[in-house]
N, C-alpha and C positions, 0 to 999 in steps of 0.2 A: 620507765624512761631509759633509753637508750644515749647516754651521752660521751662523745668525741672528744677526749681532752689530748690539747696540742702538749707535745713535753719533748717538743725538737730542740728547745733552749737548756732543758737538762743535760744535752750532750756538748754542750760548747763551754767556752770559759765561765768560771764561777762568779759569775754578775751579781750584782742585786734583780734583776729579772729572773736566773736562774735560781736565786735563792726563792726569791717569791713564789715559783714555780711549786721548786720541791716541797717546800711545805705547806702549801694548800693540797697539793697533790695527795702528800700524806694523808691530811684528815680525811681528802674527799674518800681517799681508795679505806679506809676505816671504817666510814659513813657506810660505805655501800657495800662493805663486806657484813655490815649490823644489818642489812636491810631496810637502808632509809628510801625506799620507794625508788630507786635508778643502779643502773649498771655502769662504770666506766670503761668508756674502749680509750685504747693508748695509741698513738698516733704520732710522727713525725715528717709530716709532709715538706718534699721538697729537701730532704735532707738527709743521707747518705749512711746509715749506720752498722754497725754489723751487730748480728744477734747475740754473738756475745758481751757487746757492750750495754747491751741492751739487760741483759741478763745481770753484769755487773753495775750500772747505775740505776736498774729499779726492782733489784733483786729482793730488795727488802720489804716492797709492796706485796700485800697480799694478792692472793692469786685473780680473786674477785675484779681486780684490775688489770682488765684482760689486754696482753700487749698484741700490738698489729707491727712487725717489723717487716717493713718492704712494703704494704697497703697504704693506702690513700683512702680516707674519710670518705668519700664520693662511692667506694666502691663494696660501701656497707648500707645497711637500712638503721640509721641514726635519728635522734629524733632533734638534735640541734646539735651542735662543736661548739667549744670553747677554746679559745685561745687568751694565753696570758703574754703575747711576746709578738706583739706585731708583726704576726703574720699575716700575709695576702689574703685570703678567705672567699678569694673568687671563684674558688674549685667549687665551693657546697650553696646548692639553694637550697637549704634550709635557713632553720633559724640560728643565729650566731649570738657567741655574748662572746662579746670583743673587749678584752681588760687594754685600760689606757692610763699607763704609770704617770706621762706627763707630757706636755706638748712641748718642751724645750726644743725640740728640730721647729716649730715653729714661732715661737717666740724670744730662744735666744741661738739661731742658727750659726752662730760663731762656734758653739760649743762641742759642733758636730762635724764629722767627716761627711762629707756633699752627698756619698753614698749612701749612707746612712739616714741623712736627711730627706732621701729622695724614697729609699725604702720605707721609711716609719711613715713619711705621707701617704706612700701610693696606699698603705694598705689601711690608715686611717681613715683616709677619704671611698676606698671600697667598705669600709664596715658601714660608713655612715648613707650612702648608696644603699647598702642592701638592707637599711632600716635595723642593723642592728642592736641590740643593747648592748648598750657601755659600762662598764665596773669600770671605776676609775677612784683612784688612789685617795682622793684627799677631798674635802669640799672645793680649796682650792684650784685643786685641775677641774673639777665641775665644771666651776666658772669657766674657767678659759677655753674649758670645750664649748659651753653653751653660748661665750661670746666669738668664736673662730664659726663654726660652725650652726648656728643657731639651732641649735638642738632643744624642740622640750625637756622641762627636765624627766617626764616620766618616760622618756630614752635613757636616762642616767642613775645608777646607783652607787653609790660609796661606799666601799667594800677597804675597811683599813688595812695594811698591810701589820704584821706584828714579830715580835722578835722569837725569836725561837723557842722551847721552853729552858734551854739549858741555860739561859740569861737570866740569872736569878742572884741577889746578894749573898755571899758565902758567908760563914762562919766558921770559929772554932779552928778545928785542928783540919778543915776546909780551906778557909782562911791562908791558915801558915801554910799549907803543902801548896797553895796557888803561889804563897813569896817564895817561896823555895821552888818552885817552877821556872818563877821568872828570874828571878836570880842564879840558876841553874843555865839556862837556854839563852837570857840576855843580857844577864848581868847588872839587873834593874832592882835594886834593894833598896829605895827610897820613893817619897812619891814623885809623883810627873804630872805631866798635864799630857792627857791621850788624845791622838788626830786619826778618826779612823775614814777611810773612805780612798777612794782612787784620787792619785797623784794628777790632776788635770786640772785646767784652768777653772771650770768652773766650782770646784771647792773650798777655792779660795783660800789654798794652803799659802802661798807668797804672801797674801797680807796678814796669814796669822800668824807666820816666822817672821815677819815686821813687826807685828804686835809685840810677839812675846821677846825680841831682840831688843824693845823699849821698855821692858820690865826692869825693877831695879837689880843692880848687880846682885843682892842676896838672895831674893828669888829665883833668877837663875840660875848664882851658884848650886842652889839646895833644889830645884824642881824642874830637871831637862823636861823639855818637849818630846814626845815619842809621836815618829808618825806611824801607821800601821795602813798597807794597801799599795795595793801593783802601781806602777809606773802607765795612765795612761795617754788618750791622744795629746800633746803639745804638751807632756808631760818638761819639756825640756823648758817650759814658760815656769814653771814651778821652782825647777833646778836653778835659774839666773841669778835666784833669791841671795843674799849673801846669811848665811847658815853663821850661829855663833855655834861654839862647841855641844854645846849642851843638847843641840838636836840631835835627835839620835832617828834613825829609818830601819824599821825594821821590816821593810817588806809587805807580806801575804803571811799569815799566819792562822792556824789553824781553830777551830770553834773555842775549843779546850783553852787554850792559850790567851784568843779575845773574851773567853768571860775573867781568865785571871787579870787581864790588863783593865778589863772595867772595873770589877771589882776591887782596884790597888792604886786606881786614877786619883786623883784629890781633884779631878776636873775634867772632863771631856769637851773638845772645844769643838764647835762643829758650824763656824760661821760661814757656812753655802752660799751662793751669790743665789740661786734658784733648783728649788726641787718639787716633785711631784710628792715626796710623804718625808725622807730623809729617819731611815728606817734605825742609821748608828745612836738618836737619839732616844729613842724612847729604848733601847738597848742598854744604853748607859742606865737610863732613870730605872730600866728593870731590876739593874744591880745595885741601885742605890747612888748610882754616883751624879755629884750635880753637872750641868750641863749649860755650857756657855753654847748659843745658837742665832742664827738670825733673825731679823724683825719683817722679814720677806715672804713670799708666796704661801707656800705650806706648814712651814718652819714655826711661823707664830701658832698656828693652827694644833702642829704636833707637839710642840713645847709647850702648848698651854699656859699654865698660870706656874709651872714647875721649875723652868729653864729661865735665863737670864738671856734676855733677848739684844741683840744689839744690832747697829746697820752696819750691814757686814763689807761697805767700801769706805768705812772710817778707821781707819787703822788707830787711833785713839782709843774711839770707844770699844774695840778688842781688847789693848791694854788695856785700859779701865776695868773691864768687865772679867777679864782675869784678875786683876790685882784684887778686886774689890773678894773675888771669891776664892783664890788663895790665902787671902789676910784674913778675913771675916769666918770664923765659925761657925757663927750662930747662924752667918746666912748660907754657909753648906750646909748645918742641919737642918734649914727650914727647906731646903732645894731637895736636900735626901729624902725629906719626909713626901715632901707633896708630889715628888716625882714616883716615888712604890705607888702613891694610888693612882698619877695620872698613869704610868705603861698600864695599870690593871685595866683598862679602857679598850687594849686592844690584845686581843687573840683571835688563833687561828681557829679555834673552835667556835666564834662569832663570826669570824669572814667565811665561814665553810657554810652558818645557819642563811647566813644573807645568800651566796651561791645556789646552795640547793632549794632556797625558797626561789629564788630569778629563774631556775630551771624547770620548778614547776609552771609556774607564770608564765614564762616562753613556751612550751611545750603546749598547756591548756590553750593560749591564744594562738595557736596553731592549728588546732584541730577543725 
Protein backbone atom coordinates (compact mmCIF):
# COMPACT_ATOMS: atom_id res chain seq x y z
CA UNK A 1 0.00 0.00 0.00
CA UNK A 2 0.91 3.29 -1.08
CA UNK A 3 -0.10 5.74 1.64
CA UNK A 4 -0.15 9.84 1.59
CA UNK A 5 0.60 11.10 5.12
CA UNK A 6 -0.32 15.01 5.61
CA UNK A 7 2.58 16.49 7.95
CA UNK A 8 1.84 20.24 6.77
CA UNK A 9 1.02 20.80 10.66
CA UNK A 10 4.69 19.60 11.63
CA UNK A 11 5.81 22.78 10.04
CA UNK A 12 3.80 25.38 12.06
CA UNK A 13 3.50 26.26 15.78
CA UNK A 14 4.07 23.26 18.32
CA UNK A 15 0.33 22.32 19.03
CA UNK A 16 -0.95 19.43 20.52
CA UNK A 17 -2.01 18.50 16.73
CA UNK A 18 1.49 18.96 15.67
CA UNK A 19 2.64 17.04 18.53
CA UNK A 20 0.10 14.28 17.64
CA UNK A 21 1.32 14.42 14.20
CA UNK A 22 4.87 13.86 14.95
CA UNK A 23 4.69 11.09 16.88
CA UNK A 24 2.38 8.77 15.06
CA UNK A 25 4.44 9.84 12.22
CA UNK A 26 7.38 8.29 14.02
CA UNK A 27 6.05 4.96 14.63
CA UNK A 28 4.35 4.82 11.22
CA UNK A 29 7.79 5.82 9.19
CA UNK A 30 9.46 2.74 11.63
CA UNK A 31 6.59 0.45 10.89
CA UNK A 32 7.20 0.83 7.32
CA UNK A 33 10.78 0.98 7.33
CA UNK A 34 10.34 -2.99 9.27
CA UNK A 35 8.13 -3.69 6.30
CA UNK A 36 4.63 -3.72 7.72
CA UNK A 37 3.03 -4.23 4.29
CA UNK A 38 2.89 -0.10 3.14
CA UNK A 39 5.11 2.76 1.97
CA UNK A 40 4.70 6.40 3.41
CA UNK A 41 4.87 9.30 1.03
CA UNK A 42 5.11 12.72 2.94
CA UNK A 43 3.15 15.50 1.81
CA UNK A 44 2.22 19.10 2.83
CA UNK A 45 -0.42 20.28 0.69
CA UNK A 46 -1.52 23.85 0.37
CA UNK A 47 1.41 24.91 2.39
CA UNK A 48 4.52 26.66 1.44
CA UNK A 49 7.88 24.95 2.63
CA UNK A 50 11.33 24.93 1.84
CA UNK A 51 13.36 21.75 1.48
CA UNK A 52 15.45 22.60 3.87
CA UNK A 53 13.05 22.71 6.42
CA UNK A 54 11.94 19.88 5.33
CA UNK A 55 15.20 18.26 5.73
CA UNK A 56 15.42 19.77 9.30
CA UNK A 57 11.91 18.82 10.81
CA UNK A 58 11.89 15.25 9.43
CA UNK A 59 15.50 14.65 9.21
CA UNK A 60 15.26 12.23 11.64
CA UNK A 61 12.74 9.89 9.85
CA UNK A 62 13.99 7.23 8.11
CA UNK A 63 14.42 7.31 4.51
CA UNK A 64 11.67 4.74 3.80
CA UNK A 65 9.43 7.94 4.51
CA UNK A 66 9.61 9.15 1.39
CA UNK A 67 9.42 13.21 1.45
CA UNK A 68 7.32 14.93 -1.47
CA UNK A 69 8.47 18.75 -1.02
CA UNK A 70 6.51 21.07 -3.53
CA UNK A 71 4.10 17.87 -4.84
CA UNK A 72 0.50 17.52 -4.09
CA UNK A 73 -1.05 14.07 -3.17
CA UNK A 74 -3.26 14.10 -6.39
CA UNK A 75 -0.15 14.04 -8.54
CA UNK A 76 1.09 10.64 -7.38
CA UNK A 77 -0.54 6.97 -7.59
CA UNK A 78 -1.56 6.53 -3.76
CA UNK A 79 -3.66 4.19 -2.47
CA UNK A 80 -5.58 6.42 0.20
CA UNK A 81 -4.05 9.96 2.26
CA UNK A 82 -4.23 10.57 5.69
CA UNK A 83 -4.54 13.50 7.46
CA UNK A 84 -4.26 14.20 11.12
CA UNK A 85 -4.89 18.23 11.09
CA UNK A 86 -8.04 19.19 9.33
CA UNK A 87 -7.14 19.48 6.14
CA UNK A 88 -9.58 20.20 3.09
CA UNK A 89 -9.04 16.67 1.39
CA UNK A 90 -10.98 17.82 -1.65
CA UNK A 91 -7.89 17.58 -3.79
CA UNK A 92 -7.86 13.44 -3.70
CA UNK A 93 -10.66 10.98 -4.73
CA UNK A 94 -9.44 8.29 -3.13
CA UNK A 95 -9.92 7.04 0.01
CA UNK A 96 -9.14 9.26 3.11
CA UNK A 97 -8.93 8.51 6.88
CA UNK A 98 -9.61 11.89 8.34
CA UNK A 99 -8.22 12.18 12.20
CA UNK A 100 -10.91 14.24 14.23
CA UNK A 101 -9.19 15.68 17.56
CA UNK A 102 -12.54 17.19 18.56
CA UNK A 103 -15.66 19.27 17.41
CA UNK A 104 -15.16 22.10 19.84
CA UNK A 105 -15.64 24.78 16.54
CA UNK A 106 -18.80 23.17 16.64
CA UNK A 107 -20.01 22.69 19.96
CA UNK A 108 -18.23 25.45 21.92
CA UNK A 109 -17.57 28.00 19.04
CA UNK A 110 -16.77 30.79 21.42
CA UNK A 111 -13.39 29.09 21.95
CA UNK A 112 -12.39 29.60 18.43
CA UNK A 113 -11.28 32.40 16.04
CA UNK A 114 -14.40 32.49 13.17
CA UNK A 115 -11.52 31.44 10.89
CA UNK A 116 -10.80 28.75 12.29
CA UNK A 117 -14.10 27.73 12.92
CA UNK A 118 -14.99 28.08 9.32
CA UNK A 119 -11.73 26.10 8.33
CA UNK A 120 -12.05 23.07 10.71
CA UNK A 121 -15.91 22.75 9.37
CA UNK A 122 -15.44 23.15 5.74
CA UNK A 123 -12.88 20.43 5.81
CA UNK A 124 -14.87 18.19 8.40
CA UNK A 125 -17.90 18.44 6.45
CA UNK A 126 -15.85 17.40 3.08
CA UNK A 127 -14.38 14.24 4.80
CA UNK A 128 -17.74 13.28 5.68
CA UNK A 129 -18.99 13.92 1.91
CA UNK A 130 -16.33 11.94 0.66
CA UNK A 131 -17.44 8.84 2.97
CA UNK A 132 -14.36 9.12 4.66
CA UNK A 133 -13.19 7.21 7.83
CA UNK A 134 -12.73 9.09 10.82
CA UNK A 135 -9.86 8.38 13.77
CA UNK A 136 -11.09 10.49 16.29
CA UNK A 137 -9.60 11.09 19.68
CA UNK A 138 -11.65 9.84 22.34
CA UNK A 139 -15.11 7.72 22.66
CA UNK A 140 -16.19 10.98 23.61
CA UNK A 141 -15.74 12.86 20.21
CA UNK A 142 -17.36 9.64 18.81
CA UNK A 143 -20.35 10.60 20.14
CA UNK A 144 -20.43 14.08 19.19
CA UNK A 145 -19.46 13.14 15.82
CA UNK A 146 -22.14 10.60 15.45
CA UNK A 147 -24.62 13.01 17.02
CA UNK A 148 -23.69 16.31 14.60
CA UNK A 149 -23.35 14.27 11.94
CA UNK A 150 -25.12 11.00 12.02
CA UNK A 151 -22.50 8.98 11.11
CA UNK A 152 -22.52 4.93 11.55
CA UNK A 153 -20.16 4.13 13.79
CA UNK A 154 -18.45 1.59 11.49
CA UNK A 155 -17.23 5.33 9.81
CA UNK A 156 -15.55 5.73 13.06
CA UNK A 157 -12.52 4.52 14.93
CA UNK A 158 -10.85 5.46 18.17
CA UNK A 159 -7.48 5.74 17.89
CA UNK A 160 -6.06 7.30 21.62
CA UNK A 161 -3.74 9.82 21.40
CA UNK A 162 -0.50 8.93 24.06
CA UNK A 163 2.28 10.77 25.72
CA UNK A 164 5.54 10.49 24.48
CA UNK A 165 7.89 7.94 25.61
CA UNK A 166 10.10 10.25 27.46
CA UNK A 167 7.19 10.59 30.12
CA UNK A 168 8.04 8.28 32.56
CA UNK A 169 8.52 8.45 36.63
CA UNK A 170 12.17 9.22 37.40
CA UNK A 171 14.31 8.08 39.92
CA UNK A 172 17.53 8.10 41.91
CA UNK A 173 20.23 10.36 40.90
CA UNK A 174 17.47 11.04 37.84
CA UNK A 175 15.31 12.31 40.25
CA UNK A 176 17.83 14.93 41.80
CA UNK A 177 19.43 16.05 38.51
CA UNK A 178 15.52 16.80 37.34
CA UNK A 179 15.59 19.14 41.06
CA UNK A 180 18.61 20.65 40.19
CA UNK A 181 17.28 21.38 36.64
CA UNK A 182 14.53 23.20 37.85
CA UNK A 183 16.08 24.83 40.47
CA UNK A 184 18.81 25.76 38.16
CA UNK A 185 16.41 27.26 35.11
CA UNK A 186 13.40 28.33 37.56
CA UNK A 187 14.15 28.51 40.63
CA UNK A 188 11.59 25.96 41.70
CA UNK A 189 13.01 23.84 44.81
CA UNK A 190 9.78 22.77 46.61
CA UNK A 191 6.74 21.23 45.42
CA UNK A 192 3.85 23.07 43.43
CA UNK A 193 0.89 22.36 41.83
CA UNK A 194 1.58 22.14 37.80
CA UNK A 195 -0.91 23.85 35.03
CA UNK A 196 0.23 22.62 31.82
CA UNK A 197 -1.61 23.51 28.54
CA UNK A 198 -2.18 26.93 26.45
CA UNK A 199 -3.15 30.01 28.28
CA UNK A 200 -6.84 30.43 26.76
CA UNK A 201 -10.27 30.62 27.94
CA UNK A 202 -11.04 27.31 27.46
CA UNK A 203 -8.68 25.75 30.14
CA UNK A 204 -10.04 27.14 32.45
CA UNK A 205 -6.83 28.57 33.90
CA UNK A 206 -8.85 31.82 35.68
CA UNK A 207 -10.93 29.48 37.76
CA UNK A 208 -8.14 27.32 38.86
CA UNK A 209 -6.00 30.71 40.06
CA UNK A 210 -9.54 31.36 41.92
CA UNK A 211 -9.41 28.09 43.18
CA UNK A 212 -5.97 27.84 44.34
CA UNK A 213 -6.11 31.81 45.63
CA UNK A 214 -9.01 30.09 48.21
CA UNK A 215 -6.53 27.70 49.45
CA UNK A 216 -5.39 28.18 52.82
CA UNK A 217 -2.60 30.59 53.49
CA UNK A 218 -0.08 27.62 54.42
CA UNK A 219 -0.65 25.89 51.34
CA UNK A 220 0.14 28.58 49.39
CA UNK A 221 2.69 29.84 51.29
CA UNK A 222 4.55 26.21 50.96
CA UNK A 223 3.16 25.07 47.21
CA UNK A 224 3.08 27.94 44.26
CA UNK A 225 1.09 27.19 41.34
CA UNK A 226 3.24 26.86 38.17
CA UNK A 227 1.72 27.50 34.92
CA UNK A 228 3.45 26.05 31.89
CA UNK A 229 2.30 27.00 27.98
CA UNK A 230 2.20 29.90 25.33
CA UNK A 231 -0.20 32.69 25.65
CA UNK A 232 -3.19 31.75 23.55
CA UNK A 233 -6.41 33.31 21.70
CA UNK A 234 -8.21 35.77 24.54
CA UNK A 235 -5.47 34.82 26.30
CA UNK A 236 -5.90 38.28 27.98
CA UNK A 237 -9.56 36.57 29.58
CA UNK A 238 -6.93 34.49 31.52
CA UNK A 239 -4.61 37.48 32.62
CA UNK A 240 -7.78 39.64 34.25
CA UNK A 241 -7.48 36.90 36.86
CA UNK A 242 -6.16 38.60 40.15
CA UNK A 243 -2.78 36.24 40.51
CA UNK A 244 -1.59 36.03 44.36
CA UNK A 245 2.28 35.77 44.57
CA UNK A 246 2.84 32.34 44.44
CA UNK A 247 1.88 31.87 40.75
CA UNK A 248 4.53 31.55 38.98
CA UNK A 249 4.35 31.47 34.51
CA UNK A 250 6.77 29.93 33.01
CA UNK A 251 6.02 29.91 29.56
CA UNK A 252 6.69 27.15 26.61
CA UNK A 253 9.14 24.83 27.85
CA UNK A 254 10.96 22.23 26.45
CA UNK A 255 10.15 18.13 26.70
CA UNK A 256 13.28 17.60 29.06
CA UNK A 257 12.06 20.25 31.41
CA UNK A 258 7.99 19.20 31.38
CA UNK A 259 8.97 15.58 32.20
CA UNK A 260 11.18 17.24 35.29
CA UNK A 261 8.04 19.44 36.14
CA UNK A 262 5.81 16.35 36.22
CA UNK A 263 7.78 14.39 37.83
CA UNK A 264 8.37 17.09 40.95
CA UNK A 265 4.38 18.09 40.78
CA UNK A 266 2.72 16.97 44.08
CA UNK A 267 -0.30 17.69 41.67
CA UNK A 268 -1.20 18.42 38.17
CA UNK A 269 -4.36 20.36 37.87
CA UNK A 270 -6.01 20.16 34.54
CA UNK A 271 -9.62 21.30 35.13
CA UNK A 272 -10.71 21.92 31.09
CA UNK A 273 -14.15 23.29 30.43
CA UNK A 274 -13.95 20.73 27.18
CA UNK A 275 -11.60 18.54 25.26
CA UNK A 276 -11.34 16.07 22.64
CA UNK A 277 -8.65 13.49 24.74
CA UNK A 278 -6.58 16.27 27.03
CA UNK A 279 -3.24 14.53 26.39
CA UNK A 280 -1.21 16.77 29.79
CA UNK A 281 -3.25 14.08 31.78
CA UNK A 282 -2.47 10.95 31.19
CA UNK A 283 1.34 12.70 30.84
CA UNK A 284 1.32 13.47 34.41
CA UNK A 285 -0.15 9.93 35.46
CA UNK A 286 2.83 8.55 33.17
CA UNK A 287 5.24 10.06 35.67
CA UNK A 288 3.42 9.23 38.36
CA UNK A 289 1.98 12.24 39.44
CA UNK A 290 -1.77 12.55 40.71
CA UNK A 291 -4.02 14.42 38.72
CA UNK A 292 -6.86 17.00 39.60
CA UNK A 293 -9.17 17.04 36.12
CA UNK A 294 -12.62 17.60 34.91
CA UNK A 295 -15.96 15.54 35.33
CA UNK A 296 -16.67 16.71 31.50
CA UNK A 297 -16.59 15.28 27.86
CA UNK A 298 -13.35 13.23 27.55
CA UNK A 299 -11.62 14.13 30.66
CA UNK A 300 -13.77 11.55 32.77
CA UNK A 301 -13.01 9.20 30.04
CA UNK A 302 -9.09 9.88 30.20
CA UNK A 303 -8.84 10.13 33.95
CA UNK A 304 -10.52 7.08 34.37
CA UNK A 305 -10.82 5.73 37.83
CA UNK A 306 -7.10 7.45 38.42
CA UNK A 307 -7.76 11.30 38.48
CA UNK A 308 -9.81 13.27 40.82
CA UNK A 309 -12.51 14.42 38.69
CA UNK A 310 -14.32 17.68 39.55
CA UNK A 311 -16.99 20.16 37.64
CA UNK A 312 -14.66 22.36 36.42
CA UNK A 313 -17.19 25.73 36.60
CA UNK A 314 -17.25 25.31 40.37
CA UNK A 315 -14.61 27.02 41.68
CA UNK A 316 -15.02 25.24 45.13
CA UNK A 317 -14.85 22.09 44.10
CA UNK A 318 -11.34 23.00 42.44
CA UNK A 319 -10.39 23.98 45.95
CA UNK A 320 -11.65 21.13 47.48
CA UNK A 321 -10.22 18.75 45.12
CA UNK A 322 -6.64 20.37 45.62
CA UNK A 323 -6.79 20.70 49.12
CA UNK A 324 -8.17 17.24 49.66
CA UNK A 325 -4.92 16.08 47.51
CA UNK A 326 -2.27 18.30 48.82
CA UNK A 327 -3.32 17.32 52.43
CA UNK A 328 -4.06 13.50 51.92
CA UNK A 329 -1.20 11.20 51.17
CA UNK A 330 -2.57 8.28 51.12
CA UNK A 331 -4.93 9.55 48.59
CA UNK A 332 -1.76 10.69 46.09
CA UNK A 333 -0.48 7.29 46.63
CA UNK A 334 -3.49 5.68 45.60
CA UNK A 335 -3.86 8.40 42.54
CA UNK A 336 0.11 7.45 41.81
CA UNK A 337 -0.65 4.11 41.78
CA UNK A 338 -3.60 3.68 39.61
CA UNK A 339 -2.60 6.23 37.31
CA UNK A 340 1.18 4.19 36.18
CA UNK A 341 -1.45 1.47 35.11
CA UNK A 342 -4.23 3.70 33.79
CA UNK A 343 -1.44 5.90 31.08
CA UNK A 344 -0.15 2.21 30.33
CA UNK A 345 -3.45 2.02 28.34
CA UNK A 346 -2.32 4.28 25.81
CA UNK A 347 0.71 4.22 23.38
CA UNK A 348 1.83 5.01 20.16
CA UNK A 349 2.63 1.80 19.32
CA UNK A 350 -1.26 0.83 19.83
CA UNK A 351 -2.56 3.90 17.84
CA UNK A 352 -0.02 3.07 14.94
CA UNK A 353 -1.57 -1.03 15.27
CA UNK A 354 -5.25 0.54 14.96
CA UNK A 355 -3.80 2.99 11.92
CA UNK A 356 -2.26 0.36 9.88
CA UNK A 357 -5.07 -2.06 10.42
CA UNK A 358 -7.83 1.18 9.07
CA UNK A 359 -5.23 1.23 6.19
CA UNK A 360 -5.53 -2.05 5.25
CA UNK A 361 -9.37 -2.16 5.60
CA UNK A 362 -9.69 1.15 3.39
CA UNK A 363 -7.41 0.10 0.79
CA UNK A 364 -9.15 -3.81 0.49
CA UNK A 365 -12.65 -2.03 0.42
CA UNK A 366 -11.41 -0.23 -2.38
CA UNK A 367 -10.39 -2.43 -4.67
Amino acid sequence: MRIGFDVAKVFGPRDGIASYTTSLLGVLADRAEKGDGFSLHLYAPDVEVEPADWERTLGRLPDSAVRHPGRHPEQDDLDLFHTTSFTDTGFFDGPVLFTVHDLTFLTHPEYHRPVNRAHCLRSTLRAVWQDAMLAVDSQATADEVRRWFQLPAERMQVVYPAPSPAFVGLEGEELAAAKRRLGDRFGIGGPFVLSVGTLEPRKNVARLIEAYSELEPDLQGSTPLVLVGDGGWKQQDVFVADWPESVRRLGRVDERDLVALYNLASVVAYPSLVEGFGLPVVEAMACGTPVLTSNVSSLVEVGGDAAVCVDPLDVSAIRRGLESLLRDGSLRRRCREAGFRHAARFSWQRAADQVIALYGEMARAAD
